[in-house]
C-alpha positions as CSV (number, residue, x, y, z in Angstrom):
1,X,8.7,-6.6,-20.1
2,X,9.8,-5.7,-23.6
3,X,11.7,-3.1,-24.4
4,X,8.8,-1.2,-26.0
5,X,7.0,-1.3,-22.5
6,X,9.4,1.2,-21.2
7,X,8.0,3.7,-23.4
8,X,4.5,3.1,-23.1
9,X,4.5,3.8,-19.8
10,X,2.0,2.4,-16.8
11,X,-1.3,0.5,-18.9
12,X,-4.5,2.2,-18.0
13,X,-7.0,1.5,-15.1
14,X,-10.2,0.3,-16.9
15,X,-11.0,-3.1,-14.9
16,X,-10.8,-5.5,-11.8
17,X,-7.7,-6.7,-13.0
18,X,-6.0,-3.5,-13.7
19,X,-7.4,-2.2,-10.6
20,X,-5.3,-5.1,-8.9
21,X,-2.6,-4.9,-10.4
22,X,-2.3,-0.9,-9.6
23,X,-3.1,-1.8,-6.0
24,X,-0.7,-4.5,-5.5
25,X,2.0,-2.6,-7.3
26,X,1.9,0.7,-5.9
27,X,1.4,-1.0,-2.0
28,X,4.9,-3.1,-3.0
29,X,6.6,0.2,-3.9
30,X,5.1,2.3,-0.6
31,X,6.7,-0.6,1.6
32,X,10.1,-1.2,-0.1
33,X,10.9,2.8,-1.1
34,X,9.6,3.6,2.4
35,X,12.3,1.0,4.2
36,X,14.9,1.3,1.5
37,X,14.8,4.7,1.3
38,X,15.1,4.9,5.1
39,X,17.5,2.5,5.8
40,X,20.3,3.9,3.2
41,X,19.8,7.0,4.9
42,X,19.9,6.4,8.4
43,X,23.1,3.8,7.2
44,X,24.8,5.8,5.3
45,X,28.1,4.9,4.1
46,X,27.6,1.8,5.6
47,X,24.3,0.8,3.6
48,X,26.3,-1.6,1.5
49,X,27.8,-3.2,4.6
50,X,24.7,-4.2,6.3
51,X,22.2,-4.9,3.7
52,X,24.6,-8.0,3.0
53,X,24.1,-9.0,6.7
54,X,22.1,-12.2,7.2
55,X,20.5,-11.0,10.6
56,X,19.9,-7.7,8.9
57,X,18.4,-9.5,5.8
58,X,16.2,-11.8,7.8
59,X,15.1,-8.4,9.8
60,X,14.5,-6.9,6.6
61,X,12.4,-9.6,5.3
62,X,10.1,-9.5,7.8
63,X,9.5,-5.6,8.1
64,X,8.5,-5.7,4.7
65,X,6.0,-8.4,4.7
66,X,4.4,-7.0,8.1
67,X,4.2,-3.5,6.6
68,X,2.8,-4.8,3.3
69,X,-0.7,-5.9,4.5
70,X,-1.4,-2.1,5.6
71,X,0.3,-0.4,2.7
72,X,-2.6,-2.6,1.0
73,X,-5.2,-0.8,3.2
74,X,-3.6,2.6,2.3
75,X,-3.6,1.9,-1.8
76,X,-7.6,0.6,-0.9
77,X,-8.6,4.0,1.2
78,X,-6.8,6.1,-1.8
79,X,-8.9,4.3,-4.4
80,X,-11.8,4.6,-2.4
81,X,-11.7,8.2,-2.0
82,X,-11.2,8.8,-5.7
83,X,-14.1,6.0,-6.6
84,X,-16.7,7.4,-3.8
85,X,-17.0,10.7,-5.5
86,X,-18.9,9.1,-8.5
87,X,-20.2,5.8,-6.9
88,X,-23.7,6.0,-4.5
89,X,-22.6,4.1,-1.7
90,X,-19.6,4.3,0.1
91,X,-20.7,1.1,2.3
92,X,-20.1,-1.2,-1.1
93,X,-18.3,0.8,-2.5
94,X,-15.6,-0.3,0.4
95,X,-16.8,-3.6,0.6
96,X,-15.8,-4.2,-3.4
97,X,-12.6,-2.7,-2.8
98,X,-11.8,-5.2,0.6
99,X,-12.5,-8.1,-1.9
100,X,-10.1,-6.9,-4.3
101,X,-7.7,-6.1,-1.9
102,X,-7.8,-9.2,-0.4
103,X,-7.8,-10.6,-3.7
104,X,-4.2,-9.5,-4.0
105,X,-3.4,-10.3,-0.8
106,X,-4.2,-14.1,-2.0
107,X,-1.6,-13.9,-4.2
108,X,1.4,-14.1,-2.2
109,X,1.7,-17.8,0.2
110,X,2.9,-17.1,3.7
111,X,6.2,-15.1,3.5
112,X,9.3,-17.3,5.0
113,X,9.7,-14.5,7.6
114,X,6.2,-14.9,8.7
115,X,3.9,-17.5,10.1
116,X,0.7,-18.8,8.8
117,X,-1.0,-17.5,12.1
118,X,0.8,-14.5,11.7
119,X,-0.2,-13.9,7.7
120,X,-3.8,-15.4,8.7
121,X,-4.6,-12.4,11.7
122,X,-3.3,-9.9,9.1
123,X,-5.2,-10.7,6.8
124,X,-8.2,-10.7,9.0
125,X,-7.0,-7.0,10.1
126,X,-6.8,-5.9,6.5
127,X,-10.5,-7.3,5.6
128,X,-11.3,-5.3,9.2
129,X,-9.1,-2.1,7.8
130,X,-11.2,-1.8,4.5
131,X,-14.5,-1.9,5.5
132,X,-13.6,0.7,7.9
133,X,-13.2,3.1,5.1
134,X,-16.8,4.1,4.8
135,X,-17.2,5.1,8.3
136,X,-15.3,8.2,8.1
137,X,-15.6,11.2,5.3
138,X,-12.7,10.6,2.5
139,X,-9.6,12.4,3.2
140,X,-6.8,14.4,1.8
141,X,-4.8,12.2,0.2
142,X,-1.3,13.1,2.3
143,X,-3.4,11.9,5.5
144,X,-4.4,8.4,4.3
145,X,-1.5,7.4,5.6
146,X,-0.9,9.2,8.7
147,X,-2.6,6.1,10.5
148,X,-0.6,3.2,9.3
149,X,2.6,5.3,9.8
150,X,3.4,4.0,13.3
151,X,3.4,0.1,11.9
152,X,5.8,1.3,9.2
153,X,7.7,2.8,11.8
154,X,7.9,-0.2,14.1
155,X,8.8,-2.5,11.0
156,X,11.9,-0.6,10.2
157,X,14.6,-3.2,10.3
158,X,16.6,-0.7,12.4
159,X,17.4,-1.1,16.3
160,X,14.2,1.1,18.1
161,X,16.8,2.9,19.9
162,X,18.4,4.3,17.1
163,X,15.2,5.2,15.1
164,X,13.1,6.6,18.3
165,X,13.2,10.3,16.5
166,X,12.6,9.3,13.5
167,X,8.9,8.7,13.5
168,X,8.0,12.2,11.8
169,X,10.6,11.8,9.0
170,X,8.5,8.3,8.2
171,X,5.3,9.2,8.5
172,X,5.9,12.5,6.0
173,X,8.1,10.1,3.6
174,X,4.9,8.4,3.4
175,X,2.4,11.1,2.9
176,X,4.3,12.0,0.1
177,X,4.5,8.7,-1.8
178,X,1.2,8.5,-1.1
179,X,0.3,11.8,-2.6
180,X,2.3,11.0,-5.4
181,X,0.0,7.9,-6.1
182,X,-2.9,9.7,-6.0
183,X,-2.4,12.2,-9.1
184,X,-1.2,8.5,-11.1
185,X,-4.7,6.9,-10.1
186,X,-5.9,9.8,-11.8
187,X,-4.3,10.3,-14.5
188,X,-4.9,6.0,-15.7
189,X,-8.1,5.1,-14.2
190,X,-11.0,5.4,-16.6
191,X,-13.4,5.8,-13.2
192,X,-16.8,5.0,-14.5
193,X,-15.1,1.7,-16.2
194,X,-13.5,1.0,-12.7
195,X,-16.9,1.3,-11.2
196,X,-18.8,-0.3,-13.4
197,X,-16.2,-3.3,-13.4
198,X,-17.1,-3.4,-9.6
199,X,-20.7,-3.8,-9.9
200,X,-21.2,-0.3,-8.8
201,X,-23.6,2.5,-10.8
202,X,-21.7,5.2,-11.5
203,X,-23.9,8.8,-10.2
204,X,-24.0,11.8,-11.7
């Protein structure tokens, strides 16, 4: 990135690639702010003394590859419910989405942490995930979340006895990353060009 970059800010939405990109991206950030952001709290002064740890490391590794695949289906159902207001079928509509989901799910090989049966089943459960989308009216974009919060919960690289209370200080962490998102998508997708780089017609 040059040093120009910084000042342009984030490049627009206007095709499948940027789309992509945007997905991937913001999915990356939901999981790592979401554990980071956790972790150095719940650690406190001692934040710099564990994340050096090589069990803790390993721990860490993991929870953020296993949370990734359904930070992907959260970036997919936000997009969706921004696309679906100007696209005439919700059913495709969610279908193009999975493929470009799982498109960026391709990119990574199987994480060290992870198994390839492991990565294989989620990605299975990602494809299942986004074609759910179109069965249920679009929500508010704080709730998209509100699902997937309990996998992010149990992928915390914390001990589950010392994070049982903490569910409802995730879940809302979440919910408002996620709401944060939301107003970016809008502000840098040209929808109509995002739509029609999907195949889809864009209504009126």
């Amino acid at each position: 990135m040059g040093l120009l970059d910084w000042f342009r800010g984030p490049p627009p939405i206007v095709d499948r690639n940027s789309l992509a990109d945007f997905i991937d991206t913001r999915a990356a950030f939901l999981t790592q702010k979401s554990i980071f952001d956790y972790v150095r709290g719940r650690a406190g002064p001692y934040f710099s003394i564990i994340i050096n740890e090589a069990e803790f490391k390993e721990n860490l590794e993991a929870g953020r590859w296993k949370s990734y695949p359904f930070a992907l289906s959260v970036l997919t159902e936000l997009v969706h419910s921004i696309l679906v207001q100007r696209s005439g079928n919700p059913v495709a509509l969610a279908a193009a989405l999975r493929d470009v989901t799982l498109e960026v799910f391709d990119r990574y090989p199987v994480p060290a942490a992870l198994d390839a049966a492991y990565w294989a089943g989620a990605r299975k459960q990602l494809a299942v995930r986004c074609e759910q989308i179109a069965l249920h009216p679009p929500k508010l974009p704080a709730d998209i979340p509100i699902p997937a919060a309990k996998e992010f919960f149990d992928n915390m690289p914390i001990h589950e006895r010392l994070r049982e209370h903490d569910f409802v200080q995730i879940r809302n962490q979440l919910r408002v990353n996620v709401l944060s998102m939301h107003g970016e998508f809008l502000k840098l997708a040209d929808v109509p060009a995002v739509i029609g780089a999907l195949n889809l017609p864009a209504s009126a």
